[in-house]
C-alpha positions in Angstrom: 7.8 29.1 3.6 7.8 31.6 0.8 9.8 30.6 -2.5 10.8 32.8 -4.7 9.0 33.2 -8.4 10.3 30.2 -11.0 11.5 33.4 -13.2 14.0 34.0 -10.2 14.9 30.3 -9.9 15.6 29.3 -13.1 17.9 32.5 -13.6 20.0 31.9 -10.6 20.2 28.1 -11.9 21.1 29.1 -15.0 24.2 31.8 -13.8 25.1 29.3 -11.0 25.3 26.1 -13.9 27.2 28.2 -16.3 29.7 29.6 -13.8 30.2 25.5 -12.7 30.8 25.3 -16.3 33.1 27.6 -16.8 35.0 26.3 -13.4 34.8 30.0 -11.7 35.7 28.0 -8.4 39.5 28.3 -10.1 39.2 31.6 -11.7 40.1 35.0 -10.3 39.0 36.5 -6.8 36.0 38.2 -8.6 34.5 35.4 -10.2 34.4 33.3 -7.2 32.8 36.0 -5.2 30.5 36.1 -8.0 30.0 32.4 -7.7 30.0 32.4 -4.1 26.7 35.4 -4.0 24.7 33.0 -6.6 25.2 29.8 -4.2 24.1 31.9 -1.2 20.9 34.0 -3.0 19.9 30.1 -4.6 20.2 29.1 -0.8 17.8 32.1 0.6 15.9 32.0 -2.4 14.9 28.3 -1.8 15.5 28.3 2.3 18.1 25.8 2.2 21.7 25.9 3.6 24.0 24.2 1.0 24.1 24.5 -2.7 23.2 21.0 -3.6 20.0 21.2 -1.5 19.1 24.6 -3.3 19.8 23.3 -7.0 17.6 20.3 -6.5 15.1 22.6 -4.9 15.1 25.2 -7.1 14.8 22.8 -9.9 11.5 20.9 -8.6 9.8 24.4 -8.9 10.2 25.1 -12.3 8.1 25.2 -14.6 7.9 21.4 -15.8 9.2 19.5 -13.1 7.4 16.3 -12.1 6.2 15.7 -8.3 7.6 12.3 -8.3 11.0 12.9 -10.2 13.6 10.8 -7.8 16.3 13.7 -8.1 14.1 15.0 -5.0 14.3 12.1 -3.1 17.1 11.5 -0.2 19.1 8.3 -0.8 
């Protein structure tokens, strides 16, 4: 499977955590939409199908992230 560059990943992470942050999810039709397109290019950027999957993804692949960190593992 391809995977998109770190540079890419760690972006998206970055507008998708601050947006979370700033609780877009309640905020005006614009900024969900804009929450909403960051959750499904992580998702195709990382070819997973739910945001969760593609934040724990993403985040293994960037620069610095350990192979055995348990935040990868399934409970």
């Amino acid at each position: 499977m391809l995977m998109a560059h770190p540079a890419v990943l760690d972006t998206l992470v970055e507008q998708y955590d601050t947006l979370r942050i700033l609780h877009a999810e309640e905020g005006d039709e614009g900024v969900r939409q804009r929450m909403n397109d960051v959750a499904y290019t992580l998702c195709v950027a990382t070819g997973t199908r739910d945001i969760d999957t593609a934040l724990v993804t993403a985040r293994h692949h960037l620069p610095g992230a350990r192979p055995e960190d348990d935040s990868v593992l399934t409970a």
